[in-house]
Every structure is written in structure tokens, then in C-alpha cells.
C-alpha positions in Angstrom: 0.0 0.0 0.0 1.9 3.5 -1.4 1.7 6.0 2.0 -0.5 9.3 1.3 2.8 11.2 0.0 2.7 8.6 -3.3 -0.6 8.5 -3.8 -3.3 10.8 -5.0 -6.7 9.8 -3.8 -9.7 9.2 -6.5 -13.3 10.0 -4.8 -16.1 8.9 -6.3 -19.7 10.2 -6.4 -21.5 10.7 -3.1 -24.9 8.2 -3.7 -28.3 9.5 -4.0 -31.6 7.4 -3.6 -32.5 5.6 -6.3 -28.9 5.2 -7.9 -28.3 1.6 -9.6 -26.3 -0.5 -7.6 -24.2 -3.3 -9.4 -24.4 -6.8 -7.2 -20.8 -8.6 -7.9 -19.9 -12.5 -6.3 -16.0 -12.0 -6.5 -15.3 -14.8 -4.4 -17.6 -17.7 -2.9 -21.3 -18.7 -3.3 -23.5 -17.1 -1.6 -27.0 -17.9 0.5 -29.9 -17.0 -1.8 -32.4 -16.1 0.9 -29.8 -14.2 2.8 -29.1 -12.5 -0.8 -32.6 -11.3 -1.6 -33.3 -10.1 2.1 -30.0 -8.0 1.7 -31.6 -6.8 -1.6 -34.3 -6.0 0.1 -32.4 -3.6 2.4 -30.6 -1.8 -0.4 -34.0 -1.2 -1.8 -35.5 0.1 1.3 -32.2 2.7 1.9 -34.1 3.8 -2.0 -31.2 2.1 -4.3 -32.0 0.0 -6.9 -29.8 -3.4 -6.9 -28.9 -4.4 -10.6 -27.4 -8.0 -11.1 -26.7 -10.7 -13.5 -27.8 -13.9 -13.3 -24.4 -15.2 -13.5 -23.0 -14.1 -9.9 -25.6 -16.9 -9.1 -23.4 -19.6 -10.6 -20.6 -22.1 -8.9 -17.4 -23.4 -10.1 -15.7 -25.8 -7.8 -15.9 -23.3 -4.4 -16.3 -20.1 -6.5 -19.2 -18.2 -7.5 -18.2 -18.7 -11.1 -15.0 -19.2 -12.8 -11.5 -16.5 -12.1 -12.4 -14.9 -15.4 -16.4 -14.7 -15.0 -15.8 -12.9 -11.4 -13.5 -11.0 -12.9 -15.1 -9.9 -16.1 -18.5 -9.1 -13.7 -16.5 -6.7 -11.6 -15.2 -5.1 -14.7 -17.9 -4.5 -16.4 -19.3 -3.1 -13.5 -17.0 -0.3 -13.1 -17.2 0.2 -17.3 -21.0 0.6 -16.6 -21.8 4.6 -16.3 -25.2 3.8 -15.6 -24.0 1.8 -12.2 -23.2 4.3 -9.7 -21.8 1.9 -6.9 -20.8 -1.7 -6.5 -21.4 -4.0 -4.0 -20.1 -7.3 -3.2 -22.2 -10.1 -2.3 -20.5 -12.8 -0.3 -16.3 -13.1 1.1 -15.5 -16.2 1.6 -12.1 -16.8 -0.5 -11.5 -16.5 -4.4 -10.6 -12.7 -4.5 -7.1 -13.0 -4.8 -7.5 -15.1 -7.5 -8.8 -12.5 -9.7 -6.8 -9.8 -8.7 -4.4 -10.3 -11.9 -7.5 -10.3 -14.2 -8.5 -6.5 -13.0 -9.0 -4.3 -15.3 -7.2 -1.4 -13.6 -7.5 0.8 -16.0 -11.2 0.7 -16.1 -11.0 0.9 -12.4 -9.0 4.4 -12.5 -10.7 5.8 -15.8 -14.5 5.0 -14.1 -14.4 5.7 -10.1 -17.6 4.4 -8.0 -18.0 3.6 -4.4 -16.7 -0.2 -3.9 -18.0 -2.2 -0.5 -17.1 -5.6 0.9 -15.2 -6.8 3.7 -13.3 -10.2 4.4 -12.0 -12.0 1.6 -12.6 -8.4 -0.7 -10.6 -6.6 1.8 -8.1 -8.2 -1.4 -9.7 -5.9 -3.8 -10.5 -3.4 -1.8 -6.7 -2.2 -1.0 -5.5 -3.6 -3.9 -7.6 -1.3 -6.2 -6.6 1.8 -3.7 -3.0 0.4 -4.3 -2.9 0.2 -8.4 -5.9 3.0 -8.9 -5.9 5.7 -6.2 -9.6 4.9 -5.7 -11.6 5.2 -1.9 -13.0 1.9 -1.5 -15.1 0.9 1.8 -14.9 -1.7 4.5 -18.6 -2.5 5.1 -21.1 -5.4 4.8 -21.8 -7.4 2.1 -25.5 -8.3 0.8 -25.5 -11.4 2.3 -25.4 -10.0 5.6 -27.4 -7.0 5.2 -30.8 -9.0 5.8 -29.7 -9.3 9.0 -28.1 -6.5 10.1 -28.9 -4.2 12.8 -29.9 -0.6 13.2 -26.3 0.5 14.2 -25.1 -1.0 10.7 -27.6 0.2 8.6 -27.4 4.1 10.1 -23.7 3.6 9.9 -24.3 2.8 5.8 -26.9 5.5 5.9 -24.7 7.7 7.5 -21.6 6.9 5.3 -23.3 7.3 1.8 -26.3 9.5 1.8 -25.0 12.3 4.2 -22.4 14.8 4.4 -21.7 14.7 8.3 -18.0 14.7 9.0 -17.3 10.6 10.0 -16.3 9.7 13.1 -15.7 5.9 14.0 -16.1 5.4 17.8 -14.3 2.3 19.8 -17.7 1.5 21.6 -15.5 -1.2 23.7 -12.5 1.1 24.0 -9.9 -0.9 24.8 -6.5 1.0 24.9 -3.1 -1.2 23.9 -0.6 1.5 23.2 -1.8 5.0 23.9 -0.7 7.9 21.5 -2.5 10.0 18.3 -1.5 9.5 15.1 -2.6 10.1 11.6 -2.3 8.7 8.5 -4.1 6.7 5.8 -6.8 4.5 6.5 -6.1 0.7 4.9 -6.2 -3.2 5.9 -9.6 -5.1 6.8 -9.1 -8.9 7.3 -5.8 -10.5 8.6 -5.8 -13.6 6.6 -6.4 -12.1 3.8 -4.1 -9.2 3.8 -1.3 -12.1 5.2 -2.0 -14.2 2.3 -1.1 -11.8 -0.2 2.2 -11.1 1.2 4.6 -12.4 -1.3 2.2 -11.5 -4.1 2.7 -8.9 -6.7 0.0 -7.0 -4.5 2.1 -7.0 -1.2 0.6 -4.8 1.0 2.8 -1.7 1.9 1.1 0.3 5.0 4.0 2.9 5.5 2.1 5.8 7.3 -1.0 4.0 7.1 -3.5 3.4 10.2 -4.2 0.0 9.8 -7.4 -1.7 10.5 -7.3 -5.5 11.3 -10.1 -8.0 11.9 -10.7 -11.3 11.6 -12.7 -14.7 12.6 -12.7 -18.2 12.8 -9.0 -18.2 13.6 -7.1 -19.7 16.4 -4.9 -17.2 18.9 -1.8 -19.0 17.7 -3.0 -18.7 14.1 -3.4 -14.7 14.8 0.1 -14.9 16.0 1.4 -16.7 13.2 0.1 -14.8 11.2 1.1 -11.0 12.4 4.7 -12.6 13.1 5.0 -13.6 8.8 3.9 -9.9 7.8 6.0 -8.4 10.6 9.1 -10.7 9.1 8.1 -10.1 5.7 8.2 -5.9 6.2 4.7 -5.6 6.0 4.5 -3.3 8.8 7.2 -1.1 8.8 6.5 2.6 9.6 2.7 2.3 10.2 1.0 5.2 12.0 -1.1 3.4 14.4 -3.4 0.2 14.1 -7.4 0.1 15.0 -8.6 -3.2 16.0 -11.9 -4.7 14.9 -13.9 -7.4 15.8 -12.3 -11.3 16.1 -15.2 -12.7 16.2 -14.5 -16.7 17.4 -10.5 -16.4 17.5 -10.8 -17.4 21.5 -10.6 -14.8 24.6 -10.5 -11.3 23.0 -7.7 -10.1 26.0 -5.3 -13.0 24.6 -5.6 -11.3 21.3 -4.6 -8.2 22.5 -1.5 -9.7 24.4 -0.3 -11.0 20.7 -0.7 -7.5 19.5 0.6 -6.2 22.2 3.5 -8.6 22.0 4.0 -8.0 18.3 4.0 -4.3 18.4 5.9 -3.5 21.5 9.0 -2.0 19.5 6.8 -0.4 17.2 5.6 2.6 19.7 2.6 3.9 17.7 -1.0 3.9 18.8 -3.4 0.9 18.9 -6.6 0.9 20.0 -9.1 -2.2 20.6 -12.9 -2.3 20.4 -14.5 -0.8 17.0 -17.5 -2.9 16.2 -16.2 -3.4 12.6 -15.9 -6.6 10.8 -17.8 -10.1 11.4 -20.4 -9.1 13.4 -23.2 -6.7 14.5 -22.9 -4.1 14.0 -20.4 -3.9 11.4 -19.5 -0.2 10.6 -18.4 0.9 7.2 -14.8 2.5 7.3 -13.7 4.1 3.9 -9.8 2.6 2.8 -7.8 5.8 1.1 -9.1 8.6 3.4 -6.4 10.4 6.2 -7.8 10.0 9.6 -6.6 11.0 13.1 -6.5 8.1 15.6 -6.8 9.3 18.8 -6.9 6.5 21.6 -7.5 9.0 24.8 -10.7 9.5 23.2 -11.3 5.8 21.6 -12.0 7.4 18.0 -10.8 7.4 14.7 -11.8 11.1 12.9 -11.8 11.3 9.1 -9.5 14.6 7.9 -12.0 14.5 4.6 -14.8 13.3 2.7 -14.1 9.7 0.3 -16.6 11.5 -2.1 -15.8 14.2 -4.6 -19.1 15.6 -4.4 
């Protein structure tokens, strides 16, 4: 990830009600019923979800084959008529498409971008290669579902033009301090797994956000030990921790952070409610923000829209 001094941010379109929304599956197969409920959502914020019939298809544990995800995203973002696009499932298969991005149709065609998980891939991959603001938020799948918090959160985020402040409702402080930089990151496995990948994360100057679930304490470990070795982390501004949602006692997690990023000296603060679970706030990746863990909150310096 380039720091804020190599990169110029592209900001897309703020949304309006009843902008077309393009439905993408750029990694697993996804729960109908969940899908149509989360549909349903988008429809009742006064979007209009527009979709093809192929993000409905499987190839072994995709939702289509590398070049059909691919080509859907794409042709999404060549679409002038689609003003945003949503994912509609993680799972895993985003890296695998990541060669097959058109980035030049990404750059030349800017639009708000939302997933989390698995597409935390694309999301800082296309802010890496394109400049583009893309947001950490949840996917259709789970919007059925989803509480108040996250839907006024989304509300908030996309059809307003209040100044965004993310909050650590369980403010859990692990190394005190403000800082301010870039916001980038999203899920740990995923961001790990690209690590010797022509997509490498860089985070210099960034404030990282990490989440994750499913994974084992040691796993976590493991896992910020390889992208520590591997120079993923050197001269981040601060880190914000999500939710691990079923990755054991949440205090053990913050002794392996704590552990990991003793010589680092930079903020980190614990407790946003972002990730896998409820509520799940959306976070914009490309924006500057000042972290400031005396007051458990993470302040955007700008808007992600250019209008």
C-alpha cells in the first residue's frame, strides 16, 4: 500500500436514492435467501440493486470461474449507468482474480466499492494500483440481517455529508498515543495471504485496521509474526482493532498485538464494532484520519466523495 505522499486519492460520487447498484460475487457462493433479504435492504435505503444472473453460478468453491468474477467486476465499473458496486458474499477467491482487474477501467470509471473479508483483497489492492476510496462495510448477504447501528452507519456513510467519526464502543487501549495517516487493511488472513504476491501490502504511514474470525490465537500470532518478518509493517502510524469474532478470549488477542508491536511505539486501540459481526461499521480505505486512543475514535480529515 503506497503512504498518502505517493498517492493521490480518486473520490467517487457521493450516492443519491435511487442510484443503480451493481451486485458482484467476486469470491464464494452465496445464501440466496440471505441474498434477496439484503436486496431487500438496499432497496428500502431507495437504491435500486442491478445484477446478472451469472454471480448466481458455482465453479468448484467459487461463484463462477477467475475470469467470470472478474469480467462481472469489470464490467461493472465500465457501466456509467451503475453508480456503486457491492459485493455479495467473502469467503475466498478474491485473490485469485486480482491479476484479471482491469485497472484501467478501475482508474478511468471511479464508484464507491463495498465488501469486507475475503474483498478486503480488492478493496486495497484497487486503492493500491488505482488511487480509488474503496469501503470496508457489509456485504448483501449479511445485510438481511443486520442491525440498526449498521444500517445508520451505511446511511450515514453514503447519503450524508456529516464529518465521519468511527467510535471504539468497547474502548480498549493497547498502546496509547494519536496519530494520523491513511486508513487501509480489513481482514488478517487475507491481507497475510497476499504477502509475497505482486500485490504485497505496503502500509508505511497508514492506520491499519485489522479483523478477523474463525482463527485460532496461535494462528493470529502466526500470522502477524509472517507480515511483521516479511516488512509488512514497517512505519505504520497506528493500528485500530476490529472485531475477532470466534478467534478465542479477545484479551489473549490483544496480548499477541501487544506482543507484536511492543518496539513499534505507535498507537493501537481495541474495540471498533467493525468486521464479522453486529454491527459492522463501514470504514472508507484511502481517506487520512486521526486516531486518537484517549478518546477511543478514529476522525476522518475528509470526505471519500468528490461531491
Amino acid at each position: 500500500m503506497p503512504s498518502d505522499h505517493q498517492i493521490q486519492p480518486i473520490l467517487s460520487a457521493r450516492l443519491s436514492p435511487k442510484d443503480n447498484i451493481g451486485i458482484i460475487a467476486p469470491a464464494s457462493p452465496f445464501d440466496k435467501k440471505k441474498f434477496f433479504k439484503g436486496i431487500a435492504v438496499l432497496e428500502q435505503l431507495g437504491f435500486k440493486a442491478v445484477f446478472s444472473k451469472k454471480i448466481f453460478g458455482a465453479h468448484e468453491f467459487f461463484a463462477g470461474s477467475d475470469h467470470q468474477r472478474a469480467h462481472l467486476l469489470n464490467s461493472m465499473f465500465a457501466d456509467s449507468s451503475i453508480k456503486a458496486i457491492w459485493c455479495a458474499r467473502g469467503g475466498y477467491g478474491s485473490l485469485r482474480i486480482l491479476p484479471l482487474i482491469d485497472y484501467n477501467i478501475v482508474r478511468s470509471n471511479p464508484k464507491v466499492f463495498i465488501g469486507c473479508s475475503d474483498i478486503s483483497a480488492i478493496l486495497n489492492t484497487i486503492f493500491s494500483k488505482c488511487g480509488l476510496v474503496t469501503f470496508h462495510g457489509p456485504m448483501i448477504e449479511s445485510l438481511g440481517h443486520a442491525n440498526q447501528e449498521t444500517i445508520k452507519a451505511l446511511n450515514n456513510v453514503f447519503l450524508t455529508d456529516q464529518p465521519l467519526t468511527l467510535k471504539a464502543e468497547n474502548k480498549l487501549i493497547i498502546s496509547s498515543g494519536t496519530a494520523s495517516g491513511i486508513v487501509a487493511g480489513g481482514n488478517l488472513t487475507t491481507l497475510c495471504h497476499l504477502t509475497g504476491t505482486p500485490f504485497t501490502p505496503n502500509f508505511r504511514k497508514n492506520i491499519l485496521l485489522i479483523e478477523d474470525v474463525g482463527e485460532a490465537p496461535y494462528r493470529i500470532d502466526r500470522m502477524f509474526t509472517q507480515m511483521k518478518l516479511a516488512g509488512n509493517f514497517k512505519q505504520i502510524a497506528g493500528i485500530i482493532l476490529g472485531l475477532f469474532k470466534n478467534c478465542g478470549e479477545s484479551d489473549q488477542i490483544y496480548r499477541i498485538v501487544d506482543d507484536i508491536f511492543s518496539d513499534f511505539h505507535i498507537p493501537i486501540l481495541a474495540g471498533f464494532n467493525i468486521g464479522h459481526g453486529e454491527p459492522n461499521l463501514t470504514v472508507p480505505i484511502g481517506i487520512k484520519a486521526r486516531l486518537d486512543t484517549d478518546e477511543g475514535s478514529l476522525a476522518y480529515l475528509g470526505s471519500p466523495f468528490s461531491s
